[in-house]
TORPA-4810 file (N, C-alpha, C, O; in nm, 3 decimals):
<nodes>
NODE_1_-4.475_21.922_15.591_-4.399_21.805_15.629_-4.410_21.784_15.781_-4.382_21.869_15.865_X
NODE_2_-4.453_21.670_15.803_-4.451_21.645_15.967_-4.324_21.573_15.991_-4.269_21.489_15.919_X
NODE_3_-4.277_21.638_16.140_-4.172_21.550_16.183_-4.215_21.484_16.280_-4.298_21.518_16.364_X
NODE_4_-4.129_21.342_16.266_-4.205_21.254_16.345_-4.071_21.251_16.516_-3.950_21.230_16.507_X
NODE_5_-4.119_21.268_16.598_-4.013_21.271_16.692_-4.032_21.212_16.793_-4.153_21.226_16.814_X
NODE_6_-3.978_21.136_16.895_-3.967_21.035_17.034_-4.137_21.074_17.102_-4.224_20.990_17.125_X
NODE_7_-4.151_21.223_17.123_-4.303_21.237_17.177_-4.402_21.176_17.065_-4.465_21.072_17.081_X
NODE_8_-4.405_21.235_16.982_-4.521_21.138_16.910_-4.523_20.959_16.877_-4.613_20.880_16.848_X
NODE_9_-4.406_20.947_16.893_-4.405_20.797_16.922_-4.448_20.692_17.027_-4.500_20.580_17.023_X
NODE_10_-4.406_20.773_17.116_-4.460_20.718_17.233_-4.614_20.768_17.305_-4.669_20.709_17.398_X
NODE_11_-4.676_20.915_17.219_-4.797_20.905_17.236_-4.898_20.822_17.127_-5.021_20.822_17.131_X
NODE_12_-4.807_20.747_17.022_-4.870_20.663_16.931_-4.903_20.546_16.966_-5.014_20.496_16.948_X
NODE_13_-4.752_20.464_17.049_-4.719_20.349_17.071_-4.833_20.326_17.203_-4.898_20.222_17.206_X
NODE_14_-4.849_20.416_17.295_-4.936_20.447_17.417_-5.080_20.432_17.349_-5.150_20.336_17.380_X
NODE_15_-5.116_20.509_17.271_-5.264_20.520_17.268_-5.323_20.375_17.127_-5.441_20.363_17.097_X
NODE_16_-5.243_20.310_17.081_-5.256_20.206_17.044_-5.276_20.066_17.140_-5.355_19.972_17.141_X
NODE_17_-5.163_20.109_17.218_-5.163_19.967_17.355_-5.329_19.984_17.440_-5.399_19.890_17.479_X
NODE_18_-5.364_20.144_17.451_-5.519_20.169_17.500_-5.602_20.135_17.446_-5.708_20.119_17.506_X
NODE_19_-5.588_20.098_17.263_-5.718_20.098_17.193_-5.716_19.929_17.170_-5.807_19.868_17.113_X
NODE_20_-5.608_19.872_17.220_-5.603_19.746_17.176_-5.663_19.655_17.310_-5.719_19.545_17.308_X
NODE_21_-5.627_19.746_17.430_-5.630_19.713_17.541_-5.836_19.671_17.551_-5.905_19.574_17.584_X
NODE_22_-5.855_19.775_17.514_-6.013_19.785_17.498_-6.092_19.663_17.420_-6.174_19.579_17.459_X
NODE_23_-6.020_19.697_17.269_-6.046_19.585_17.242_-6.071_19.431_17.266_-6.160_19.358_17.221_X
NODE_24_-5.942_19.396_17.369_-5.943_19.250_17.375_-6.075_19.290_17.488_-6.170_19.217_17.457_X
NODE_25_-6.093_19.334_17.546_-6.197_19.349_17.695_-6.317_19.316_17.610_-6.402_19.244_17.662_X
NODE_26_-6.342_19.372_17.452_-6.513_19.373_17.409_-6.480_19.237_17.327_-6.578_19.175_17.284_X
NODE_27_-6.353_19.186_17.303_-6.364_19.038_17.229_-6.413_18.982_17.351_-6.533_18.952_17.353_X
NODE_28_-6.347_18.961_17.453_-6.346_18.921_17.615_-6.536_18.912_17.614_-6.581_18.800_17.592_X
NODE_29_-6.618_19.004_17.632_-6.738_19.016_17.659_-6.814_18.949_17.563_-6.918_18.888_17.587_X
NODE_30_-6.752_18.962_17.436_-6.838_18.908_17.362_-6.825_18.735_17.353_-6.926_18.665_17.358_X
NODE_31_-6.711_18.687_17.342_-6.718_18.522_17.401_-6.727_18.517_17.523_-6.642_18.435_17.557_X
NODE_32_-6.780_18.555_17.615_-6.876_18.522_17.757_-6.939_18.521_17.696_-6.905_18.414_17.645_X
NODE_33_-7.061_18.564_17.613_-7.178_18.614_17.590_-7.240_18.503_17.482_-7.350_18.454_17.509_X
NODE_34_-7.189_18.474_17.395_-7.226_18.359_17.297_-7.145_18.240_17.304_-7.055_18.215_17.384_X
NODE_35_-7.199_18.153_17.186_-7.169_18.025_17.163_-7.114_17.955_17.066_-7.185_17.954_16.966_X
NODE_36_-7.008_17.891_17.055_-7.021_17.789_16.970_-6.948_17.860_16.837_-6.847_17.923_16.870_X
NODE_37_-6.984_17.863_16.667_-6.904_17.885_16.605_-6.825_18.070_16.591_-6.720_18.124_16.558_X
NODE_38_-6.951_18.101_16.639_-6.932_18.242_16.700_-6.875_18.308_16.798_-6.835_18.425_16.802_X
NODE_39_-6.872_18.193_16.907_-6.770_18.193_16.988_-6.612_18.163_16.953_-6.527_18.246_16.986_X
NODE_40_-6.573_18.030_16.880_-6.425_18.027_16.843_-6.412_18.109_16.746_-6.312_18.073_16.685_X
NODE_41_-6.479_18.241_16.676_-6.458_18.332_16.613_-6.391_18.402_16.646_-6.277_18.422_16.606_X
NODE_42_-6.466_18.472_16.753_-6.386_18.564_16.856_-6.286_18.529_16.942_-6.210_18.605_17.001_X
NODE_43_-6.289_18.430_16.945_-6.192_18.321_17.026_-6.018_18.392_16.941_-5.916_18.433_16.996_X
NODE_44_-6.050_18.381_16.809_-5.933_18.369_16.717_-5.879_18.509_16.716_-5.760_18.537_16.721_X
NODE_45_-6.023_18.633_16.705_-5.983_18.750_16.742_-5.919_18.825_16.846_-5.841_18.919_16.827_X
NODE_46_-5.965_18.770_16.987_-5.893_18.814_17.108_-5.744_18.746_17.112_-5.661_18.810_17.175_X
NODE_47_-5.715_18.665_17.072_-5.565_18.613_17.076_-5.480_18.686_16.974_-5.365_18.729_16.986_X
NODE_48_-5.561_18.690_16.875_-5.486_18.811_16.761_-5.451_18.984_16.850_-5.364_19.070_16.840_X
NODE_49_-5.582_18.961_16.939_-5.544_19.095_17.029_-5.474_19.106_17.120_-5.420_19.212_17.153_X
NODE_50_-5.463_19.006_17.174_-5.364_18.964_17.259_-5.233_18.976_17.213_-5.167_19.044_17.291_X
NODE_51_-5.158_18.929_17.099_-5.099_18.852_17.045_-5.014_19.028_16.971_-4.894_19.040_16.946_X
NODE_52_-5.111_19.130_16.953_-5.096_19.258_16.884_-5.059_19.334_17.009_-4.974_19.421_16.988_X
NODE_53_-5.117_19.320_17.190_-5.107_19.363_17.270_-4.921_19.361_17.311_-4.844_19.445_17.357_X
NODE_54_-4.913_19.265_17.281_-4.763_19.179_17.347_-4.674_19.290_17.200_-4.607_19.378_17.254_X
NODE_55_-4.669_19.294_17.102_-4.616_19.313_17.022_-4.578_19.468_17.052_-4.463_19.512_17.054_X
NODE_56_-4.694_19.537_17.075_-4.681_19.726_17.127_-4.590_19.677_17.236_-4.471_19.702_17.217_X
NODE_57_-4.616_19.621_17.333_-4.543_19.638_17.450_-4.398_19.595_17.423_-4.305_19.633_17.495_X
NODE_58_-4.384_19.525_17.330_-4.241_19.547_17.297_-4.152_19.625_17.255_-4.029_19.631_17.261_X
NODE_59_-4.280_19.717_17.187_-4.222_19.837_17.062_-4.204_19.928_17.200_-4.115_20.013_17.189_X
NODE_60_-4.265_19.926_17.310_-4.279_20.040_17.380_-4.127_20.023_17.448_-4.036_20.105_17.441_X
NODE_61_-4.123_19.877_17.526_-3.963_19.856_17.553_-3.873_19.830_17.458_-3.756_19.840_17.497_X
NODE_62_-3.887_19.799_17.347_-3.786_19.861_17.243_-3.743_20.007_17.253_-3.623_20.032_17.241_X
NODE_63_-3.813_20.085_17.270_-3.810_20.234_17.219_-3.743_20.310_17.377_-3.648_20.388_17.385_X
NODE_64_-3.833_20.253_17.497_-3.749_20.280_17.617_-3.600_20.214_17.663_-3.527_20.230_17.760_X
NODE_65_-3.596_20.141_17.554_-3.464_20.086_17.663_-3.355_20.093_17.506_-3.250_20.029_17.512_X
NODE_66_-3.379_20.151_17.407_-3.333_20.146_17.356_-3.242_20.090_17.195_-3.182_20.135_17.097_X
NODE_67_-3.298_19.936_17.274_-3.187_19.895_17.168_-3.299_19.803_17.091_-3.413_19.848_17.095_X
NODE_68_-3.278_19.674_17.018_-3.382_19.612_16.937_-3.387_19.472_16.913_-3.422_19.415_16.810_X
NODE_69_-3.327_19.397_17.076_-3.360_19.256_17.070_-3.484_19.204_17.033_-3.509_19.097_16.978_X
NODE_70_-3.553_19.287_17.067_-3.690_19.207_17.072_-3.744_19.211_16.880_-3.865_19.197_16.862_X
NODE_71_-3.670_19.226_16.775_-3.714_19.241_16.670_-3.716_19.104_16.615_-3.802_19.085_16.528_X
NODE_72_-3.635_18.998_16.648_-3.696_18.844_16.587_-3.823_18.815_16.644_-3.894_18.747_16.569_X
NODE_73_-3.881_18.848_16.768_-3.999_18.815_16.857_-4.104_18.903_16.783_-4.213_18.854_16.751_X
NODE_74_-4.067_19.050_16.753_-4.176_19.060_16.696_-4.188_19.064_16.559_-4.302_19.100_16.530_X
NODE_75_-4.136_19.047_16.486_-4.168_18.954_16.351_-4.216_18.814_16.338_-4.240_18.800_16.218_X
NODE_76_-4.241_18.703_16.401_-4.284_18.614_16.468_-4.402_18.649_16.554_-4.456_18.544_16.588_X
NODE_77_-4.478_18.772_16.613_-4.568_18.776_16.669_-4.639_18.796_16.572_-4.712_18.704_16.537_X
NODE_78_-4.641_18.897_16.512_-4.685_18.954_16.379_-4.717_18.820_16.324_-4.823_18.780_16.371_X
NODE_79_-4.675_18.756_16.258_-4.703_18.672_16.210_-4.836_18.565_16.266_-4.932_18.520_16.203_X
NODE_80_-4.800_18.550_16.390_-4.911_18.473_16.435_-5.028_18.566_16.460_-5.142_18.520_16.466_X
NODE_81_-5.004_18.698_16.475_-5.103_18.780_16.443_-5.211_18.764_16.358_-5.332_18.769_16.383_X
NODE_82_-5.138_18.738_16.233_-5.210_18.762_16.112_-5.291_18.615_16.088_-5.403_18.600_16.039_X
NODE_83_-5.198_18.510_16.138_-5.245_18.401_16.131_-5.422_18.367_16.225_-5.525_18.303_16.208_X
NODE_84_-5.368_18.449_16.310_-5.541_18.469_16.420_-5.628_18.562_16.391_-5.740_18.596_16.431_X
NODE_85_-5.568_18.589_16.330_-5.662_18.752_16.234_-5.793_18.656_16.177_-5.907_18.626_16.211_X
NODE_86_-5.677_18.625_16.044_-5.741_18.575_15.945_-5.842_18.412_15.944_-5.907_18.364_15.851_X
NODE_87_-5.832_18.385_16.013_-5.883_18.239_16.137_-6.026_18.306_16.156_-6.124_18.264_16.094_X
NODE_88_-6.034_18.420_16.253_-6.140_18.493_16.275_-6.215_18.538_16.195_-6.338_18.546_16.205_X
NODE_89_-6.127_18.580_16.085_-6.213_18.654_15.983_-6.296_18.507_15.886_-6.410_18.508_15.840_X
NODE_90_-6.199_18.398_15.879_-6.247_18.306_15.778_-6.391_18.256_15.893_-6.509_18.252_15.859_X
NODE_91_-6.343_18.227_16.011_-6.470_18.162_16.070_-6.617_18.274_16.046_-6.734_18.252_16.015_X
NODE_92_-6.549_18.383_16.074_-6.694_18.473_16.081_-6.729_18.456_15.949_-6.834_18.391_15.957_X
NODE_93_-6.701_18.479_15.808_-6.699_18.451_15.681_-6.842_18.347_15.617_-6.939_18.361_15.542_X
NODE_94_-6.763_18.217_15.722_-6.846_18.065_15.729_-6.978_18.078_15.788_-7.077_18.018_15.746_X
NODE_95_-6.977_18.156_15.887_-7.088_18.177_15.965_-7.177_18.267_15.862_-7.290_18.237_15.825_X
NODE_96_-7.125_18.348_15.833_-7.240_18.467_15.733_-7.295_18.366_15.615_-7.413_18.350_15.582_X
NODE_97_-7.185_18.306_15.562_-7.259_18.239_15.445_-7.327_18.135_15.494_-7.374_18.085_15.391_X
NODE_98_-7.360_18.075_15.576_-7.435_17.972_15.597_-7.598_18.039_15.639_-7.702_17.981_15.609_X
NODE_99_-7.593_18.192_15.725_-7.723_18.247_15.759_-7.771_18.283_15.653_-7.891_18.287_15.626_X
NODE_100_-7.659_18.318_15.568_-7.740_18.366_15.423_-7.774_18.278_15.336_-7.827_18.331_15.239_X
NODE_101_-7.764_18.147_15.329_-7.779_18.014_15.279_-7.720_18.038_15.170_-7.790_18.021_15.070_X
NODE_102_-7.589_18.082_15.150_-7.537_18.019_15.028_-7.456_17.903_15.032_-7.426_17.858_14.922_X
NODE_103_-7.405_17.832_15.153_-7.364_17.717_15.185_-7.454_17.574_15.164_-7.417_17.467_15.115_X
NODE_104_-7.565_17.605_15.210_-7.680_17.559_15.147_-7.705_17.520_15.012_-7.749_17.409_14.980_X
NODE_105_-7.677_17.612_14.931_-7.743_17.631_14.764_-7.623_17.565_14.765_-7.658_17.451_14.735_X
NODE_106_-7.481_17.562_14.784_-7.397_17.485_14.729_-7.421_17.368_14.742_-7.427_17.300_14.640_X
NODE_107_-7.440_17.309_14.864_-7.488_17.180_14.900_-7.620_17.124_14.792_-7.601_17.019_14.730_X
NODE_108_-7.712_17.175_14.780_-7.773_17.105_14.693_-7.770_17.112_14.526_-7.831_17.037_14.450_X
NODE_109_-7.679_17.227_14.491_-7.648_17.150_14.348_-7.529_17.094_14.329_-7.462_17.090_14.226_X
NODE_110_-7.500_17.044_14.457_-7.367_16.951_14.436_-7.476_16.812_14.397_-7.452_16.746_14.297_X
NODE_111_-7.584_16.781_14.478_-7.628_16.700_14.499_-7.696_16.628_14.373_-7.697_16.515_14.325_X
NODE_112_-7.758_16.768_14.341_-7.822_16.742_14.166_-7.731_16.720_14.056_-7.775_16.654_13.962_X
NODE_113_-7.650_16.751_14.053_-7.493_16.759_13.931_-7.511_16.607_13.959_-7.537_16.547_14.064_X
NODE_114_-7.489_16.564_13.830_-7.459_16.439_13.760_-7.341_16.392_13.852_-7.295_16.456_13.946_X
NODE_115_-7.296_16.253_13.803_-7.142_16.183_13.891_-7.071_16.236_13.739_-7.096_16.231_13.619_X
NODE_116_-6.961_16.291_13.840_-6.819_16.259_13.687_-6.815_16.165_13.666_-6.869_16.071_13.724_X
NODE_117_-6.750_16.167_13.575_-6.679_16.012_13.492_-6.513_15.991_13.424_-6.480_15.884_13.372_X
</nodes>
């Protein structure tokens, strides 16, 4: 049984805010670096990191100062979290299927299919 106690929390809450910290820096590099639909991809991801950044740092002053105003804010971050998550993930999604041309193949047997009636 592990016990979970104030030190491991705050070496959790710490080395999460580091790995997230990193993160937004290689979303950061990577929209310098490209363009266009690949760019507002990552676009959606670094704000999600952002957005996850703000959220630790609350948990961290939650946990230092004690008490737990900040719990409507971060249920509401979270949320838009997920909302920029999944933005990112759908754009990158769009992008794969179109290199792989299955966006394509849809497009043309829409084209061949008869008209309803």
């Amino acid at each position: 049984m592990v016990v979970y106690t104030g030190a491991m929390n705050f070496v959790i809450n710490y080395s999460t805010l580091l790995i997230v910290t990193v993160s937004f820096v290689i979303a950061t590099g990577i929209v310098w670096r490209v363009e266009k639909r690949l760019d507002l991809s990552f676009k959606f991801f670094q704000i999600a990191c952002a957005i996850f950044g703000v959220i630790m740092i609350l948990n961290i002053l939650s946990d230092t100062l004690g008490y737990s105003n900040f719990d409507p804010l971060r249920i509401y971050l979270r949320l838009l979290f997920a909302i920029f998550f999944l933005f990112g993930l759908w754009e990158m999604r769009t992008i794969v299927r179109e290199l792989d041309g299955e966006l394509q193949q849809q497009k043309e047997r829409k084209r061949t299919l008869p008209p309803r009636r």
